[in-house]
Structures are given as structure tokens and as C-alpha cells.
TORTIFI-199646 format. One record per atom (N, C-alpha, C): residue in three letters; z, x, y. Coordinates in steps of 0.05 Angstrom, whole numbers, padded with zeros to 5 digits, always signed. Atoms other than C-alpha are relative to their C-alpha. Last residue first. Example, Ala and Ser with C-alpha at 12.3 -4.5 7.8 and 13.67 -1.06 7.14 Angstrom:
2
Ser-00001-00016-00024 Ser+00143+00273-00021 Ser+00014-00015+00022 Ala+00000+00018-00024 Ala+00156+00246-00090 Ala+00000+00018+00024 
END
This chain:
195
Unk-00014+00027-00007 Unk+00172+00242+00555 Unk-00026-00016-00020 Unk+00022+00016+00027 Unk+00154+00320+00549 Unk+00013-00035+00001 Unk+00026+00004-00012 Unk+00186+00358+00608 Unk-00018-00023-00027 Unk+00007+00011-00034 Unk+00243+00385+00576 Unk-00028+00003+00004 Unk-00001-00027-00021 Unk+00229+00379+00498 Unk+00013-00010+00028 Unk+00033-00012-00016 Unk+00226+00317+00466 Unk+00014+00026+00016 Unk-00002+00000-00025 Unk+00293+00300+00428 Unk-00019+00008+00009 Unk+00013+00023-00014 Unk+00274+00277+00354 Unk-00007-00003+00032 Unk+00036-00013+00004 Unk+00291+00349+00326 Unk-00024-00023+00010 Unk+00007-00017-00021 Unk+00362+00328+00352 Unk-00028+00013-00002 Unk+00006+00015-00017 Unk+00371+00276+00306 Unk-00013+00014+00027 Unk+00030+00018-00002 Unk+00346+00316+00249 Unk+00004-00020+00030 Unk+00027-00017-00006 Unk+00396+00371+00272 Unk-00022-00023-00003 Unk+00005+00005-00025 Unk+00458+00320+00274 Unk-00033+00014+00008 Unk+00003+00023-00009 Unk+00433+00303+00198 Unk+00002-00011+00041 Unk-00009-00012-00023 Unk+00442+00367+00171 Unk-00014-00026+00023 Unk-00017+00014-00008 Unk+00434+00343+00099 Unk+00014+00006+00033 Unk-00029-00017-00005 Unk+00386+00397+00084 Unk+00024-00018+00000 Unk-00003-00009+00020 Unk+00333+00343+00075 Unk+00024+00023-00009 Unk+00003+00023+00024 Unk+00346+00308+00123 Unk+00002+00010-00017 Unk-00029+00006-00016 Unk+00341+00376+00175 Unk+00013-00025-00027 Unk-00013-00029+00011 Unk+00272+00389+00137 Unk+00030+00001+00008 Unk-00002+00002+00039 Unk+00250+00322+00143 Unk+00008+00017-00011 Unk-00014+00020+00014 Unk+00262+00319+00220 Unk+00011+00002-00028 Unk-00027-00008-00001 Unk+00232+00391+00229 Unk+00027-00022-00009 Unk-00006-00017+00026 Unk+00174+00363+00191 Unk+00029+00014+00008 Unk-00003+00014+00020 Unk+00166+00299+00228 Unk+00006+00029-00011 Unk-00025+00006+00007 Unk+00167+00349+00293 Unk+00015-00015-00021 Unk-00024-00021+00011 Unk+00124+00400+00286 Unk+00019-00018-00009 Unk+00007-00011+00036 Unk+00080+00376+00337 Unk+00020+00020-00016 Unk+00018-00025+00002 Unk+00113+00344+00398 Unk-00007+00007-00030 Unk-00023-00026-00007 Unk+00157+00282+00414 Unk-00027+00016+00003 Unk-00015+00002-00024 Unk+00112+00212+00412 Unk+00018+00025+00013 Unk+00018+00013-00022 Unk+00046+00242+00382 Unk+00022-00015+00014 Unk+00011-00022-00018 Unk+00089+00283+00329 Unk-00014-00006+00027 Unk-00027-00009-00014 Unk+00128+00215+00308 Unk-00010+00035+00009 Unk-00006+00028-00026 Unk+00064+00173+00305 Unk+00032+00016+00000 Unk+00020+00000-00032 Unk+00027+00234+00268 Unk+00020-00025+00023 Unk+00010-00029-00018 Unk+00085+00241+00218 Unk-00016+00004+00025 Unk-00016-00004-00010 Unk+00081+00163+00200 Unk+00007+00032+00011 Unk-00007+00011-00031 Unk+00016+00164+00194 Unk+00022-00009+00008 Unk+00015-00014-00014 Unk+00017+00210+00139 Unk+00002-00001+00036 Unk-00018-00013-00009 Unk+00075+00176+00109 Unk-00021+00021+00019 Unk+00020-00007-00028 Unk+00029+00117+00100 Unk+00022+00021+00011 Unk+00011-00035+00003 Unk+00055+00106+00031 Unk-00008+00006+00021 Unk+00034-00003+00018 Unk+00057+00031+00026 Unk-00010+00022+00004 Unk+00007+00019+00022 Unk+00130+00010+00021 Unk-00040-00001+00001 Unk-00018+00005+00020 Unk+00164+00063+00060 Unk-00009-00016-00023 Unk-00005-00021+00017 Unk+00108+00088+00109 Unk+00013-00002-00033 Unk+00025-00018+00013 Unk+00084+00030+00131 Unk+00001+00017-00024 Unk-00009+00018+00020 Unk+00169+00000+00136 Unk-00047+00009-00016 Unk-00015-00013+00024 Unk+00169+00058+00176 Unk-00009-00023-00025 Unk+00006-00015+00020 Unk+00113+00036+00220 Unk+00011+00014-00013 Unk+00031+00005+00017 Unk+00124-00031+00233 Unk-00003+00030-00013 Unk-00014+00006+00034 Unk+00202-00010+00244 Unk-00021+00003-00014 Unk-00003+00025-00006 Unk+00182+00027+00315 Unk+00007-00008-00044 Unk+00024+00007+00012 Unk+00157+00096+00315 Unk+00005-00021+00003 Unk+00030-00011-00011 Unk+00206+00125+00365 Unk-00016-00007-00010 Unk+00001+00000-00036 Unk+00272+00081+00364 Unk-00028+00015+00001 Unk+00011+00026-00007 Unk+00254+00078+00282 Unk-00002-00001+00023 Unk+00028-00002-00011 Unk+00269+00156+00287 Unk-00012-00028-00012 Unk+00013-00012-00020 Unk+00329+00137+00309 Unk-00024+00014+00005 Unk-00005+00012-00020 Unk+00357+00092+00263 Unk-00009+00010+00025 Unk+00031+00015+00004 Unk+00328+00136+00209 Unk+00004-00019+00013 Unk+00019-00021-00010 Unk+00385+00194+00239 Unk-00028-00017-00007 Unk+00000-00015-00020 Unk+00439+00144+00232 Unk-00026+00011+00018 Unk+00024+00020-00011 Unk+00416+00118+00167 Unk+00005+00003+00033 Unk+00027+00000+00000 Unk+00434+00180+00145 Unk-00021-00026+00011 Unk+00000-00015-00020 Unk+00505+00189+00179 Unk-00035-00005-00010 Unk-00006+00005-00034 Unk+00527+00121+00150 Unk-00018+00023+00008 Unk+00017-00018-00011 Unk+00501+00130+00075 Unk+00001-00001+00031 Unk+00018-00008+00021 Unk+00547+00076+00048 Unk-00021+00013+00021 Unk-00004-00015+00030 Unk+00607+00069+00091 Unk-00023+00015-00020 Unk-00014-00018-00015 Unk+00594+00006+00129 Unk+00011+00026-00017 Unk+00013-00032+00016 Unk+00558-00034+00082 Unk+00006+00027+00012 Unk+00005-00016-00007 Unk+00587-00107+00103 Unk-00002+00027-00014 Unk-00016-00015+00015 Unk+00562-00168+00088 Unk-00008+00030+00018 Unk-00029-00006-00002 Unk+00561-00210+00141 Unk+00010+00010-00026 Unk-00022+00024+00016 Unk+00494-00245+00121 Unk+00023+00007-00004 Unk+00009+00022-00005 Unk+00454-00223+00180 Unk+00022-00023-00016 Unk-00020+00003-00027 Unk+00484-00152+00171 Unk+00000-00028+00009 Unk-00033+00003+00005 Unk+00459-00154+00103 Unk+00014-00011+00018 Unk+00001+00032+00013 Unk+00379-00169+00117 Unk+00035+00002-00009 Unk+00015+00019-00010 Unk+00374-00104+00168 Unk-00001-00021-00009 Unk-00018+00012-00024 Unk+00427-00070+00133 Unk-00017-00022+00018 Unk-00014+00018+00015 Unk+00381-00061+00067 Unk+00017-00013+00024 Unk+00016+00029+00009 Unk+00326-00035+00106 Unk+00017-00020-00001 Unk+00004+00001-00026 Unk+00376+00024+00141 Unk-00018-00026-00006 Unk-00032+00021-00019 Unk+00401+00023+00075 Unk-00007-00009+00027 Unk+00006+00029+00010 Unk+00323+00043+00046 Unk+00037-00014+00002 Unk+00022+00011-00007 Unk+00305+00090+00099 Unk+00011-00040-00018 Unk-00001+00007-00026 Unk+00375+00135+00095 Unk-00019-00028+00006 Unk-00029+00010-00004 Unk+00369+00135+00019 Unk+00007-00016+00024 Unk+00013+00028+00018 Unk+00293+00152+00014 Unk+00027-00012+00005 Unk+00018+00021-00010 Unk+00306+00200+00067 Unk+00000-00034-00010 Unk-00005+00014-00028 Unk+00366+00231+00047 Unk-00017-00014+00019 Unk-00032+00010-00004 Unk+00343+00241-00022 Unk+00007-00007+00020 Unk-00033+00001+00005 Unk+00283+00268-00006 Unk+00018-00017-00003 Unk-00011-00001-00022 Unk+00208+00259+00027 Unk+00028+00004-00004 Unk-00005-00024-00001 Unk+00177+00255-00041 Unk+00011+00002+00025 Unk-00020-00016+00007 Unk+00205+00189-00045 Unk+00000+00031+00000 Unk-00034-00013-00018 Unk+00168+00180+00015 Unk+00015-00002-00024 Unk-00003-00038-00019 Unk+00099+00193-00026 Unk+00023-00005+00022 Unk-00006-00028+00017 Unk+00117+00143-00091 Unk-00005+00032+00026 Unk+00030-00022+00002 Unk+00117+00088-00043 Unk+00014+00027-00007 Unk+00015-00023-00015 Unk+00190+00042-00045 Unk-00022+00023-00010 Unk+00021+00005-00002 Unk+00191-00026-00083 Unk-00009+00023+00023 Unk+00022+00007+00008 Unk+00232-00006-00133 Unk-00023-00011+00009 Unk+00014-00021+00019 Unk+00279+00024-00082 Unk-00031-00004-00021 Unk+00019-00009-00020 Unk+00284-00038-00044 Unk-00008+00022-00021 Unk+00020+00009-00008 Unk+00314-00073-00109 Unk-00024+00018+00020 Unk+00010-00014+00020 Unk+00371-00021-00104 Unk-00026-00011-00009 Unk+00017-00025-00007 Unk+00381-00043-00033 Unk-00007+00023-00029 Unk+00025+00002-00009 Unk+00385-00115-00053 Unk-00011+00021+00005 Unk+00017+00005+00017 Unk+00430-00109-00114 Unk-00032+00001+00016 Unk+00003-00016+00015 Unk+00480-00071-00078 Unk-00030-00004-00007 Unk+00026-00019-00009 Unk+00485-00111-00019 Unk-00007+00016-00012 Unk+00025+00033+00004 Unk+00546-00161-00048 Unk-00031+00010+00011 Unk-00005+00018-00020 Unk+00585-00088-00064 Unk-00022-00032+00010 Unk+00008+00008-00012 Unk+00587-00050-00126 Unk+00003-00022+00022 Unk+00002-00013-00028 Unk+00639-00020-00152 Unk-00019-00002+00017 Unk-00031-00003-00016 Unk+00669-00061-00204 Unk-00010+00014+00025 Unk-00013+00028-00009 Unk+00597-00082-00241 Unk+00025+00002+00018 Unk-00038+00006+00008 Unk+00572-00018-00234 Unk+00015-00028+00012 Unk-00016+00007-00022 Unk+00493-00030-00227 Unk+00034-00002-00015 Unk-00023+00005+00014 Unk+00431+00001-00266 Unk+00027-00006+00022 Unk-00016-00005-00023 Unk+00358-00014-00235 Unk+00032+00001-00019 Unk-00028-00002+00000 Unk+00300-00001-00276 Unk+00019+00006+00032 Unk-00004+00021-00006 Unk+00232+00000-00259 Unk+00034-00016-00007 Unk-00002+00012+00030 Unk+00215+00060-00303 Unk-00002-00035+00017 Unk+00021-00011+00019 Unk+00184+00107-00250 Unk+00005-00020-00018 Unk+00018+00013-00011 Unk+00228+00065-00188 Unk-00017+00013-00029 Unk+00025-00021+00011 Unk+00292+00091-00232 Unk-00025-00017+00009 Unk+00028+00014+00013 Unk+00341+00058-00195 Unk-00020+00013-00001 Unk+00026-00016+00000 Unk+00414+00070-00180 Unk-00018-00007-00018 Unk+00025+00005+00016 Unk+00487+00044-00177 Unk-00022+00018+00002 Unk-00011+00025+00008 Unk+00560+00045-00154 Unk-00027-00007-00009 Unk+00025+00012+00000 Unk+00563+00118-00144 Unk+00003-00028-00020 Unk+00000+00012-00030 Unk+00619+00157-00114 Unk-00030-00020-00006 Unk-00026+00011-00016 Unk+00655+00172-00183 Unk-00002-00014+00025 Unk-00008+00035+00013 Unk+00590+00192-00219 Unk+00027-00017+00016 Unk+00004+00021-00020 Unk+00573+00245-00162 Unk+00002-00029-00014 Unk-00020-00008-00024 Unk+00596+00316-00194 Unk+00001-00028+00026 Unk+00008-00015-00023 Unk+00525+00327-00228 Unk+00023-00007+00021 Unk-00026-00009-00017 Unk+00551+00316-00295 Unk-00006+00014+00023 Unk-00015-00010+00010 Unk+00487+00292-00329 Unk+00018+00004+00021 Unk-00011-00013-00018 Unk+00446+00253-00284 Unk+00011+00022-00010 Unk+00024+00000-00031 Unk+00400+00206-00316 Unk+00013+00030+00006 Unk+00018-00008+00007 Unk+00443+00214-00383 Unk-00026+00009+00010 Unk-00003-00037+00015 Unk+00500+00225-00358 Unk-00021-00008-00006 Unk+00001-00024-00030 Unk+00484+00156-00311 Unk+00008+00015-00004 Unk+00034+00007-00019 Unk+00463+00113-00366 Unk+00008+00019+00020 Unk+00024-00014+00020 Unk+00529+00133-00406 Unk-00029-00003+00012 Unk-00001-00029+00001 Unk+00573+00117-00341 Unk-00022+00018-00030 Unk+00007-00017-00024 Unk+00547+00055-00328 Unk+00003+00025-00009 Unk+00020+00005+00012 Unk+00566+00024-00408 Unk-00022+00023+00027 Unk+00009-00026+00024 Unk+00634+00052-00406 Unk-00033+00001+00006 Unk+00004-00027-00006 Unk+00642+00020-00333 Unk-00005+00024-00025 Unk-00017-00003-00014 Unk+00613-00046-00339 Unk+00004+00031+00000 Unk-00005-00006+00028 Unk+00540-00063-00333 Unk+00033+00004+00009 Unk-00024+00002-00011 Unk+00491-00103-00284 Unk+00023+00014-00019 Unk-00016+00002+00030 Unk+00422-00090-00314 Unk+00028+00000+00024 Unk-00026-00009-00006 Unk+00365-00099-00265 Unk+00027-00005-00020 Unk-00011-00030+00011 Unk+00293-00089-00283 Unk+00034+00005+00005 Unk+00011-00010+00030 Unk+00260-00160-00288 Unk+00010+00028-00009 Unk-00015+00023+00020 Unk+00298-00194-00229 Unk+00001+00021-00025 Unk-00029+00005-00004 Unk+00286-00137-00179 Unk+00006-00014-00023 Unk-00008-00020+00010 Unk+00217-00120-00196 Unk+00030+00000-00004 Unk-00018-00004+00032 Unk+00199-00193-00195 Unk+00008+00023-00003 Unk-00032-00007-00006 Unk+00145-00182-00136 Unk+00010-00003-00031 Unk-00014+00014+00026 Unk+00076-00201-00152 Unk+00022-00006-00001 Unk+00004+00028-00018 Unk+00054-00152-00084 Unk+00004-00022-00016 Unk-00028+00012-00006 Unk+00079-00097-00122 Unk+00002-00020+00017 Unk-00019-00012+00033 Unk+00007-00073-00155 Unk+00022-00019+00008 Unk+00005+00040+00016 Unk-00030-00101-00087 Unk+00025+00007-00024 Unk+00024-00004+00021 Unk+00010-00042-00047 Unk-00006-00024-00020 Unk-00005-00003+00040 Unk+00068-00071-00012 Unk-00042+00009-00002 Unk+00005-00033+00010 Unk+00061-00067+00071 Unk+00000+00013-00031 Unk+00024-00017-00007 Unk+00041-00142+00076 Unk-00002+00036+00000 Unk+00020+00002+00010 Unk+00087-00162+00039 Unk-00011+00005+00002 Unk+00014-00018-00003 Unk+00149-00136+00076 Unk-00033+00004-00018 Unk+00000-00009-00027 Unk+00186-00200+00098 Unk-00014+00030+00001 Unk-00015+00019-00031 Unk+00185-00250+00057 Unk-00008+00024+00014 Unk+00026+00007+00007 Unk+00159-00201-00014 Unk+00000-00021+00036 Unk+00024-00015+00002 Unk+00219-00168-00005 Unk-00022-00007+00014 Unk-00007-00005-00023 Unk+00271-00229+00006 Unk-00021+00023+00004 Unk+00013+00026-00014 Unk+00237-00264-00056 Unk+00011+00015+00037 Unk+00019+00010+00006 Unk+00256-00205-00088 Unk-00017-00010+00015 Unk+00001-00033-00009 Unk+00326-00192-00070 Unk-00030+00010+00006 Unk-00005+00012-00034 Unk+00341-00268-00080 Unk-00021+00024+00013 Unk+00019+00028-00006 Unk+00315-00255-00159 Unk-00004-00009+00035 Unk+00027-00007-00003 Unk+00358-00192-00153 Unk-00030-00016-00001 Unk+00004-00011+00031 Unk+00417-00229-00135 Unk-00028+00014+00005 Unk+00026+00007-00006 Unk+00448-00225-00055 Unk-00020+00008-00030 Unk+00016-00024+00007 Unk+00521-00228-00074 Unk-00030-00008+00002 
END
């Protein structure tokens, strides 16, 4: 299992330069993560969550506002700890960007240092990292990983309207956000004639 001390030091390695000074220190991982079993999970997550119908498919989550990370000891997997980590070190303006963003953006992270170490995550948000697998093919990683860990969602929008057409980060994000995930891929396709 990749700990949150590893989780950390794997951060700060390889996306330092896009951290804001504040989280450039690292430790968010070590210092906020609670590993628990299942009475203890499920009272932290009614209380986050109340009965929203998704305790059964959820093996953790991280309050980036508190710094907290809570983790089901039985159902988590050896990549848990790192992509709940990421969270705490993702920019408060793509969480506004949704649920299926912030989700999609930060597995699609997490796989990039998993896949290396043969763990596998196959399963966990497939269709969304999908659709942020593809609009990495148009901006490139540098500038998601901009966007994701130092707010530059601005210029991420312009570098995915300036390779397709205008309009189109928002049709993306609006498709994502819906959960309509073939539509965001397809809001990536350039027109005819546009290359």
C-alpha cells in the first residue's frame, strides 16, 4: 500500500512546482489521514454525507477544507491512500469544477504513479477518467496538473478552446458534470474543418 507519508513525498516529487507555496511543505497526507474500521467509517460518513445512497460504494474521502482524509480499512485498495492524498492537494477552483471532474482528474493522477506499481484501480471512476484522458490528449498533462494543483483553470479553458473551438471547456464541464461522459468526450471533437 502506497502510505500517506509515501503519498506525500510522491506529491511534492513530481508536482511541486504546480503546488501553491502554502502546500509546497507537503505532509498533508501523513498529518490528516485516519484509517478506520467499518462502525467507525460509517459514522464520519453520515455525518459528512448523511444517507445519500453511496456509503456502500465508498471506500474513502477527503475533506480538502479540514485536511482530513477518512479510509475503510476493508475496502480500500493499495491506491487509496494516494488518491485521497491528491485531493488535499487539489486548488480550491477545480473543485468547483464538480464531482466528476475533481474525481476523474485526480484517478487519472492517481493511475499515473499506480499503474507503475501494478496496482490495480480498474473499476474506480473508469468512464470519468476516460473523458480527462482525453482532454489531457489536447492540453497535455503540464497543463492539467496547472489547473489541478495550482488553480489555473482559467488557462486551462483557453488551452482547450484555442485547440477545438470556443465554448468548448464549458460544454466539457457541463457534460461532466451531468455525468454524460460520452457527450464530454464528444464536446472535445473539433468541428469539420477545424484541426
Amino acid at each position: 500500500m502506497i502510505t500517506p507519508k509515501q503519498s506525500d513525498e510522491i506529491v511534492l516529487e513530481n508536482y511541486k512546482d504546480k503546488l501553491p507555496d502554502h502546500k509546497q511543505k507537503g505532509g498533508l497526507g501523513e498529518k490528516g489521514t485516519k484509517v478506520l474500521d467499518d462502525t467507525e467509517f460509517k459514522k464520519i460518513y453520515d455525518e459528512a454525507f448523511g444517507d445519500d445512497g453511496e456509503y456502500d460504494f465508498t471506500s474513502a474521502f477527503a475533506d480538502p477544507s479540514t485536511g482530513e482524509v477518512f479510509i475503510h480499512r476493508e475496502r480500500a485498495n493499495e491506491g487509496t491512500p494516494y488518491h485521497e492524498t491528491l485531493h488535499l492537494y487539489s486548488s480550491d477552483a477545480y473543485l468547483r469544477l464538480g464531482k466528476n471532474m475533481i474525481e476523474g482528474t485526480t484517478e487519472y493522477f492517481t493511475r499515473k504513479e499506480t499503474n507503475g506499481r501494478g496496482i490495480n484501480r480498474s473499476g474506480i471512476y473508469d468512464e470519468e477518467v476516460s473523458a480527462i484522458s482525453e482532454l489531457a490528449d489536447w492540453v497535455g498533462d503540464d497543463m492539467l496538473e496547472r489547473a489541478y494543483f495550482g488553480g489555473d483553470v482559467d488557462g486551462l479553458k483557453e488551452a482547450v478552446d484555442q485547440k477545438v473551438s470556443k465554448g468548448t471547456f464549458n460544454k466539457f464541464q457541463s457534460a461532466m458534470s451531468a455525468g454524460n461522459f460520452d457527450d464530454a468526450k464528444k464536446a472535445l471533437k473539433p468541428s469539420k474543418g477545424k484541426i
